[in-house]
C-alpha positions in Angstrom: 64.2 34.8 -24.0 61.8 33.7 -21.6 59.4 35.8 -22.6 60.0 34.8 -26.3 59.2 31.1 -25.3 56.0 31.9 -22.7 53.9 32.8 -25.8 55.1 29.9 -27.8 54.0 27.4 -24.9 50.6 29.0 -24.4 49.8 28.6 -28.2 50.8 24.9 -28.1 49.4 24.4 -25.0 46.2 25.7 -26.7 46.0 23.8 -29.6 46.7 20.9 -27.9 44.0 21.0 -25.7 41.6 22.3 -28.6 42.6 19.2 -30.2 41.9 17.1 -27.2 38.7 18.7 -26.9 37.6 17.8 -30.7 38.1 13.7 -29.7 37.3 13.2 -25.9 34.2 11.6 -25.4 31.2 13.4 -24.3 28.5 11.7 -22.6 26.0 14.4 -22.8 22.4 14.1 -21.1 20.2 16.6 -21.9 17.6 17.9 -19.0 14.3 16.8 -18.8 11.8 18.9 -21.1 10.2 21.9 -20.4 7.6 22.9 -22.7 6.9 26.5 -23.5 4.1 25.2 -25.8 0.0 25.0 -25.2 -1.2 21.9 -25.3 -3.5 20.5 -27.9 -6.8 20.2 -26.6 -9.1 18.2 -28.9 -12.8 17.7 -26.4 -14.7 20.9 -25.5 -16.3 20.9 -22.2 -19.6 19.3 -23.2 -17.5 16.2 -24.3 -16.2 15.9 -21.6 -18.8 16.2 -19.0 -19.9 13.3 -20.4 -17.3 11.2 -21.0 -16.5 11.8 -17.5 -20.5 11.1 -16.2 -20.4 8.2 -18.5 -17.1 6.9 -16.6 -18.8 7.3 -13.4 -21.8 5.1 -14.7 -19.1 2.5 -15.7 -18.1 2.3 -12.1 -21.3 2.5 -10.0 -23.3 0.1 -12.4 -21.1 -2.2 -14.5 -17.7 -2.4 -12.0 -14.6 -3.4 -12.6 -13.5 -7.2 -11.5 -10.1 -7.9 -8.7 -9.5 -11.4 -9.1 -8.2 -14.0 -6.7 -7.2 -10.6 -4.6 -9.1 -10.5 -1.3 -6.9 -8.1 0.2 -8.1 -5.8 -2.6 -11.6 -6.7 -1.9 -11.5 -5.7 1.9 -9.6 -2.4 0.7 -13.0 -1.5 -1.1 -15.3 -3.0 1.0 -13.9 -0.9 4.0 -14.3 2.3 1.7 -17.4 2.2 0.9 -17.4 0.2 -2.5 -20.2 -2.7 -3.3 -18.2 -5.9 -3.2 -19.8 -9.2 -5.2 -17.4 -11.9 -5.7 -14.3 -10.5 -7.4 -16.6 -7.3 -9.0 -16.2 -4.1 -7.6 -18.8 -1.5 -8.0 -17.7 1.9 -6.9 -20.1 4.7 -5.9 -20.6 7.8 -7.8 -17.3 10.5 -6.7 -15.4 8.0 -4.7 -12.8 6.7 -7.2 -12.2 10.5 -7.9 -12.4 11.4 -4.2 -9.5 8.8 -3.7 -7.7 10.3 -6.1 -7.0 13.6 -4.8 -4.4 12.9 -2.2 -1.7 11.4 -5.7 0.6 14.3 -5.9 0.4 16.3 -9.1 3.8 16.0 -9.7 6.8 14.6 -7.6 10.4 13.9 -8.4 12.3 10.9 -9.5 15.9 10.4 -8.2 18.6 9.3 -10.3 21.9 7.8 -8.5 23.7 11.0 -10.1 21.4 13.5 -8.5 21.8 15.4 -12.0 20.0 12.8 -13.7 16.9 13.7 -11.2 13.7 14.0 -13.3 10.4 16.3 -12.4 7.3 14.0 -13.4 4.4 15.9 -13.9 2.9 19.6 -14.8 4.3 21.0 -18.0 7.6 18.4 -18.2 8.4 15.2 -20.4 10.6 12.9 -19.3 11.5 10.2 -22.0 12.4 6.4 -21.6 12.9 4.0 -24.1 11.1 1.3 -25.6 9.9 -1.7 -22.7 9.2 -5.5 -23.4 10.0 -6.8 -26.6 11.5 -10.4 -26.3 13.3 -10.0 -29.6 16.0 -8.1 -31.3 17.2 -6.6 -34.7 19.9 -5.0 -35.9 21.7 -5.1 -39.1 24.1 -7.7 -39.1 22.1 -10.4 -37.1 18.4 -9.6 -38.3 15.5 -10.5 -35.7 16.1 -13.2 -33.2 15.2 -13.7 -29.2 17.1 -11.2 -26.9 19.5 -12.0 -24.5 21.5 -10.2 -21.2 23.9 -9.1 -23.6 21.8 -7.1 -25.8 19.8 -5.4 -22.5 23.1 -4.9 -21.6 24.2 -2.7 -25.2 20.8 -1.3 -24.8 20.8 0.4 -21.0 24.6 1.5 -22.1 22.5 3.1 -25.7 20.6 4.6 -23.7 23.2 6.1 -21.1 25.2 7.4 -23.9 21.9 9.1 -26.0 21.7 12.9 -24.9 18.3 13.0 -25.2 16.7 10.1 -23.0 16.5 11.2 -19.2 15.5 7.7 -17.9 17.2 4.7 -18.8 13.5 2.7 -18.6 12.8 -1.1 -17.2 13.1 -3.7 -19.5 14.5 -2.5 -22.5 14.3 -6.1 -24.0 13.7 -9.6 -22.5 16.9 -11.1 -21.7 15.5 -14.7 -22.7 18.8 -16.5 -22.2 18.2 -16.0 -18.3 15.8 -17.9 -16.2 12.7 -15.7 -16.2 12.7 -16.2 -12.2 16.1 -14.2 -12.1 16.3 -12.0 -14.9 14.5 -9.4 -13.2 17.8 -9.3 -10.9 20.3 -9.0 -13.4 18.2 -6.6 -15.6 17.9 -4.1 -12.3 21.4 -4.3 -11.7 22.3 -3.2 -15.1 20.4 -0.1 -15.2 22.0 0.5 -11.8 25.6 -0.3 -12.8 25.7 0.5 -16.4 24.0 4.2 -16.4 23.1 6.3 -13.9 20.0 7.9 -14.8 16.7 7.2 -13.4 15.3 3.5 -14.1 12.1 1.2 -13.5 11.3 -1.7 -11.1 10.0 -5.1 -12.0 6.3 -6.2 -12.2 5.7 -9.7 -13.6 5.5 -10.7 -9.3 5.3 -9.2 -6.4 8.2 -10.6 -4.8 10.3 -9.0 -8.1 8.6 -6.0 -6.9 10.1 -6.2 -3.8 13.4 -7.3 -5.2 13.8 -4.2 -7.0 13.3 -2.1 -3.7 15.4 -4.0 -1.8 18.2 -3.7 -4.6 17.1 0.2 -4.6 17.5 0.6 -0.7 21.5 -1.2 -1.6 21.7 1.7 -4.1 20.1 4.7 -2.6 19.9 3.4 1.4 16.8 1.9 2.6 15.7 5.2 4.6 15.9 7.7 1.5 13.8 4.8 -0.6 11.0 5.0 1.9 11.1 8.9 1.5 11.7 9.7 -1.9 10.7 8.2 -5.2 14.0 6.3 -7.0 11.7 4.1 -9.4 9.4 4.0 -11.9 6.8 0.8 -12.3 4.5 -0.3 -15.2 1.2 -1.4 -14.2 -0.8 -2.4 -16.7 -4.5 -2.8 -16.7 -5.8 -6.0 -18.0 -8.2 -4.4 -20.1 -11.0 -4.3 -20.4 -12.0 -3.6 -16.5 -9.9 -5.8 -14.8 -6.8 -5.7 -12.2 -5.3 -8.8 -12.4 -3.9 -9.9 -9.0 0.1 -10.2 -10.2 0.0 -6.8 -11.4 -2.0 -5.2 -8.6 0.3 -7.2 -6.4 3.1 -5.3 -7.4 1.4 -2.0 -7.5 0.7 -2.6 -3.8 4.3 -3.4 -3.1 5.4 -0.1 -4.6 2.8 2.2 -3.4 3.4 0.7 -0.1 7.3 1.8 -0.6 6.3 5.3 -1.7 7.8 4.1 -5.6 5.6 5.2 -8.6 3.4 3.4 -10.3 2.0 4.0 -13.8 -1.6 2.9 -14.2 -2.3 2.0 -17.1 -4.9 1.1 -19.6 -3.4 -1.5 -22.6 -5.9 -0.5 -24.9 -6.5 -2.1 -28.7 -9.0 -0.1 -30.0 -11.8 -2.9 -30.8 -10.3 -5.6 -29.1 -10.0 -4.4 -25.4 -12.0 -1.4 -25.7 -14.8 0.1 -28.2 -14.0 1.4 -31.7 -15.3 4.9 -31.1 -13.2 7.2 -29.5 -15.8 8.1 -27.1 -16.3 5.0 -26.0 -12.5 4.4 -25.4 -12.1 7.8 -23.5 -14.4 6.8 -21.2 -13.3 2.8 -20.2 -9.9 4.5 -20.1 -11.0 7.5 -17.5 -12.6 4.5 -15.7 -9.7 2.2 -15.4 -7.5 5.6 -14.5 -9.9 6.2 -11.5 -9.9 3.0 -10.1 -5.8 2.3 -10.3 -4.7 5.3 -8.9 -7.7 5.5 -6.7 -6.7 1.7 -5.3 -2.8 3.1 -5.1 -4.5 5.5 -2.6 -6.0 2.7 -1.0 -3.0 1.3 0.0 -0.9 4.7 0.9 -2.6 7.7 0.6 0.0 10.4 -0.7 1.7 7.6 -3.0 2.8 8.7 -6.6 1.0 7.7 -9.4 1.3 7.9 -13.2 -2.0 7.9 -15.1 -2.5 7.6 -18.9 -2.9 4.6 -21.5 -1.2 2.7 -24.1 -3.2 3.4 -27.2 -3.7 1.8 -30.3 -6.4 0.5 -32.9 -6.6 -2.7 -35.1 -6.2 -3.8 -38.7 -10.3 -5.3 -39.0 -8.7 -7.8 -41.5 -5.7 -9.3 -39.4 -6.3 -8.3 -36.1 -2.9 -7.1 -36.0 -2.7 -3.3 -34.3 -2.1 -0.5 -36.4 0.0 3.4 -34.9 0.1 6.5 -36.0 -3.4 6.5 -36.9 -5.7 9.3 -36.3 -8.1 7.7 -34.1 -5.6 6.8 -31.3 -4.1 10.6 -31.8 -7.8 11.6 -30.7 -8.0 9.6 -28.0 -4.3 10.2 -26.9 -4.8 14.0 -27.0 -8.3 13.2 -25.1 -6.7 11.1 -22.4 -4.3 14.1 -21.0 -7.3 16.3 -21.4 -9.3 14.4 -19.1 -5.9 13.5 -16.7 -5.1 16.8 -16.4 -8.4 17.4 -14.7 -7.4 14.7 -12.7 -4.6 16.9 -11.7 -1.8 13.9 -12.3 1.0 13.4 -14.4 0.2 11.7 -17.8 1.9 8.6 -19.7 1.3 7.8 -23.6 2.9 7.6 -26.8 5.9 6.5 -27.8 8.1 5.8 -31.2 5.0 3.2 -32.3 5.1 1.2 -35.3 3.9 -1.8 -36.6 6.6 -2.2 -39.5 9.4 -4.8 -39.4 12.3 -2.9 -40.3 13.1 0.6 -39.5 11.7 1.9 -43.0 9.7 4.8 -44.4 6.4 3.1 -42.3 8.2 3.0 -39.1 9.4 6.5 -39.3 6.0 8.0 -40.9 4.0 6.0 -37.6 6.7 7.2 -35.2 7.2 10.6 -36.2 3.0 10.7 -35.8 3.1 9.5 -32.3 6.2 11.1 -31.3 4.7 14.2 -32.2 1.2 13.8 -30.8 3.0 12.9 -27.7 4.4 16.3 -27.2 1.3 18.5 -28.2 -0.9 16.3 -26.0 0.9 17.2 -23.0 2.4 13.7 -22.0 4.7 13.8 -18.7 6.6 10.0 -19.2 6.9 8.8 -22.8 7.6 5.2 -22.4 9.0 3.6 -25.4 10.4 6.9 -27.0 13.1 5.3 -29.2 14.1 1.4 -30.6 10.3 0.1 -30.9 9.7 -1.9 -33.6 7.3 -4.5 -35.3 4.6 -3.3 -33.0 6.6 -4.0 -29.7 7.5 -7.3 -30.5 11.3 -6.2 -31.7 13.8 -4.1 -29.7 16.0 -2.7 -33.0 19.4 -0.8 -32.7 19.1 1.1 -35.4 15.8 2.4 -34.5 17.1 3.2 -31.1 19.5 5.3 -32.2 17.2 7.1 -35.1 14.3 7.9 -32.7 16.9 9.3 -30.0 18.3 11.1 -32.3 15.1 12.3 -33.5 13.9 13.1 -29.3 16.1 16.3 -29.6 13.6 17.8 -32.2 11.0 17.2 -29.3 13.4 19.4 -27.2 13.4 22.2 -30.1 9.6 22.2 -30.6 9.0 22.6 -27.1 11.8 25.4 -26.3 9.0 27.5 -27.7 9.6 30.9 -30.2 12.2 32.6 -28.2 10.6 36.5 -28.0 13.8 38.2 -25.9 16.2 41.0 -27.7 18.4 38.5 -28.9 15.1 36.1 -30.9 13.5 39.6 -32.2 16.9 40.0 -33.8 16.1 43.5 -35.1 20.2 44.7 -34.7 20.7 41.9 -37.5 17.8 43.1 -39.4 18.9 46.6 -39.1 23.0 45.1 -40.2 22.0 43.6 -43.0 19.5 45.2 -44.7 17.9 45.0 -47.9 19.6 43.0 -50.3 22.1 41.9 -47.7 22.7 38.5 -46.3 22.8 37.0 -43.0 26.1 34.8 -42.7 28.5 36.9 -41.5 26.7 39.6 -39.6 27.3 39.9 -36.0 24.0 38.2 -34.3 24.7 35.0 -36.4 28.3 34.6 -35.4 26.9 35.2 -31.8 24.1 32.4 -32.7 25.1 29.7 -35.6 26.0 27.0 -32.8 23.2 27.0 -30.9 20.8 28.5 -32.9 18.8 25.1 -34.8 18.8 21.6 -33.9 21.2 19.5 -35.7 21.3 15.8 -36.2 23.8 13.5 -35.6 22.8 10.9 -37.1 21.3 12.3 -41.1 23.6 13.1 -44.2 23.0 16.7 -45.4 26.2 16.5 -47.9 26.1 16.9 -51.2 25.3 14.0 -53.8 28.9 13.2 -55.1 30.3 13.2 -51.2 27.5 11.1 -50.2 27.4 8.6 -53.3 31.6 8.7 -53.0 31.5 7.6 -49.5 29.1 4.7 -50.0 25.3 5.9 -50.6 24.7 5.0 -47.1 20.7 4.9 -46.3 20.1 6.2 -42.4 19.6 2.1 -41.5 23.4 1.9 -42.4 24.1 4.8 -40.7 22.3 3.9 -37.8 24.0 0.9 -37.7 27.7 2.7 -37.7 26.3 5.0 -34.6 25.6 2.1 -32.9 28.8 1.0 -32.9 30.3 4.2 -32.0 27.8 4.8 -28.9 28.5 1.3 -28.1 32.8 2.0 -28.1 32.4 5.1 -26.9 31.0 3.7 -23.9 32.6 4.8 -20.4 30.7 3.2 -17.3 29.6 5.5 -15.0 31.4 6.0 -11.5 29.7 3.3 -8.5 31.2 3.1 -5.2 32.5 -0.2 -4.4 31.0 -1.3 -1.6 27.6 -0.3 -3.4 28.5 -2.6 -6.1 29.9 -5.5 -3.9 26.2 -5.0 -2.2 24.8 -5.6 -5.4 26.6 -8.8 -6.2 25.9 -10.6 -3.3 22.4 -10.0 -3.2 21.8 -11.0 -7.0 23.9 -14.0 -6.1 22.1 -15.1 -3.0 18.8 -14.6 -4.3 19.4 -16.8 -7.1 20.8 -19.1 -5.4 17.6 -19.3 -3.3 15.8 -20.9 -6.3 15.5 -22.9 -9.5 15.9 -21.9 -12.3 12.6 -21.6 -14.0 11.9 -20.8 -17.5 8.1 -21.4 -18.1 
């Protein structure tokens, strides 16, 4: 009888934890990418010889100004730069002699050491979309962000398998005094996910906050010998380094934390209308911020690349997905690459106000340039909208979603026994079909990408269960994500740690919100 009931058990047993399997959560991350893919090389070597000489001229003749920064000053002065008031003008070969001692690539740690990202050489890490002091989504429309919504956002982003870095500020929390939001928006990413994240920059002493909260996370001596953040350091184009942002740069670099450098280009506004033109005030900017990183810790990682765009002549307002800022973005890793350092650009860039046919038709463009010009750190992969201005939920969701094609194309054409599939060819045969033979069954689950976010169902099942357009489905991902949610383990004491430092530094201060 026993033996009667053993099989019985082992079949229930079975289906019951099939059926647990179908609805248990899973918070999938997928690893960073790895292309198999050449890189789309747009400049033959004439054109860039001279972009690069013209670059050089740039620096020895015109300069590039360091404003109310005299620490920077003496930096150059002592290495052999020509120092006028706040200009700098760099000899020929030193900004790229400088250069040389940024690692080529170098790893960023995540608190779960599975999260760890490789920056540089023929990866892509992808973070999501930094800065926008509003937010959209469905129900609410467009209005000013608040903690709550960064909040929803890092935990977005911790749930969406195909983001490896849970980025800085996701959207500005404008409910919190801008003195202390940098606190609370550090601790989030460092509670609520546990994937690799970004310091602040808007002052150095935010700077510093973030790798004193970093040394609570990770312990002060593995911050000062391994690299657990990521910083934005925009250029105040054209050819300057404003003293706030350069402050913070120092402070990082000084810490051995990355920076990125770079460029905030508008094609015709902070840099010329030819692409030429903009290649080169780009490769001069790069120079000097990584070179000036070097300055301050020779050996200290650095990010180089540009935020590109161009301009609507009649509104001023900037225009993506064009093909000019595709040259110059394909030009720019070109010309990086030389540099032997890991690239930043592109990004799910738009300039529409909804997530429509415009924002996807601009995104797909620069998503896609992205990959083929051989970007290592895609900032602002998913939920850009209304040319930065708008953090949306739905477009979150739809450009994740859309990040794991990225990870297809860049798999490559798989060439082993199993891609060359000639025992289904052989199967099958002429006249055959493919569905049932052997290499399929092997295959159907892994073998294409699949969405989870598009309707591929027929018309009647579609139009029966509501005609919903992708917004609406967005919208009801969103939700899901968001109640699917599990927060990832934290020790206690780490956490405790965390607390009492946000508390006492705020408590230090005013609020201030100008």
């Amino acid at each position: 009888m026993n033996e009667a009931v053993a099989p019985r058990r082992a079949r229930g047993g079975g289906g019951a934890a099939r059926r647990a399997e179908r609805t248990a959560v899973r918070i999938e991350a997928a690893r960073f990418i790895e292309r198999n893919i050449p890189n789309l090389d747009i400049l033959n070597d004439e054109t860039i010889e001279i972009i690069e000489r013209n670059a050089e001229t740039v620096l020895a003749e015109i300069g590039v100004n360091f404003p109310e920064n005299p620490a920077a000053l003496q930096r150059w002065r002592d290495a052999g730069a020509e120092v006028q008031g706040d200009r700098v003008r760099i000899p020929r070969g030193l900004a790229r002699q400088l250069c040389a001692t940024a690692p080529g690539s170098f790893t960023q740690h995540a608190r779960n050491p599975e999260r760890n990202v490789e920056i540089g050489g023929r990866n892509l890490v992808l973070a999501p979309v930094y800065g926008p002091p509003f937010v959209r989504d469905i129900n609410g429309g467009r209005r000013y962000a608040t903690m709550e919504d960064f909040r929803n956002f890092v935990k977005l982003g911790y749930m969406s398998k195909w983001l490896h870095h849970s980025g800085g500020t996701v959207c500005e929390p404008t409910d919190v005094a801008v003195n202390k939001r940098h606190l609370d928006m550090l601790q989030a990413h460092m509670v609520y996910s546990d994937k690799p994240f970004m310091g602040s920059v808007t002052e150095p002493v935010r700077a510093q906050d973030s790798v004193d909260m970093a040394g609570l996370l990770f312990g002060a001596d593995f911050v000062q010998n391994n690299t657990v953040m990521t910083s934005l350091i925009n250029i105040n184009s054209p050819l300057t380094f404003d003293a706030t942002m350069m402050g913070a740069l120092e402070v990082y670099a000084a810490n051995n934390q990355a920076c990125i450098v770079s460029p905030f280009i508008v094609g015709g506004a902070m840099a010329p209308v030819s692409v030429a033109g903009t290649l080169t005030q780009v490769l001069a900017e790069i120079l000097v911020g990584v070179a000036y990183a070097q300055l301050v810790r020779p050996g200290a990682p650095v990010i180089a690349g540009a935020f590109v765009t161009s301009i609507d002549m009649n509104s001023g307002a900037p225009t993506f997905g064009t093909p000019e800022a595709a040259q110059i973005t394909y030009g720019t890793g070109q010309l990086v690459r030389r540099l032997g350092l890991p690239y930043r650009s592109a990004g799910s860039f738009c300039g529409s106000k909804l997530p429509d046919a415009q924002a996807a038709y601009e995104t797909a463009n620069s998503l896609n340039v992205g990959l083929l010009s051989g970007v290592n750190f895609m900032l602002h992969a998913c939920g850009w909208l209304e040319g930065g201005l708008v953090s949306s939920y739905e477009k979150f969701v739809m450009d994740a979603d859309q990040l794991g094609a990225l990870h297809g194309l860049a798999r490559g054409v798989d060439i082993t026994e199993n891609g060359q599939a000639m025992g289904a060819i052989a199967e099958v045969g002429p006249g055959g079909h493919y569905l049932g033979c052997a290499h399929t069954q092997e295959n159907f689950k892994s073998a294409f990408w699949r969405s989870d976010l598009f309707d591929y169902k027929p018309f009647e099942t579609w139009d029966e269960e509501g005609a919903r357009d992708t917004q609406t489905l967005a919208a009801a991902r969103v939700s899901k994500l968001l109640g699917d949610y599990v927060q990832p383990h934290l020790d206690p004491a780490i956490a405790e740690s965390l607390d009492a430092y946000v508390a006492k530094k705020k408590e230090s201060m005013p609020d201030a919100f100008g």
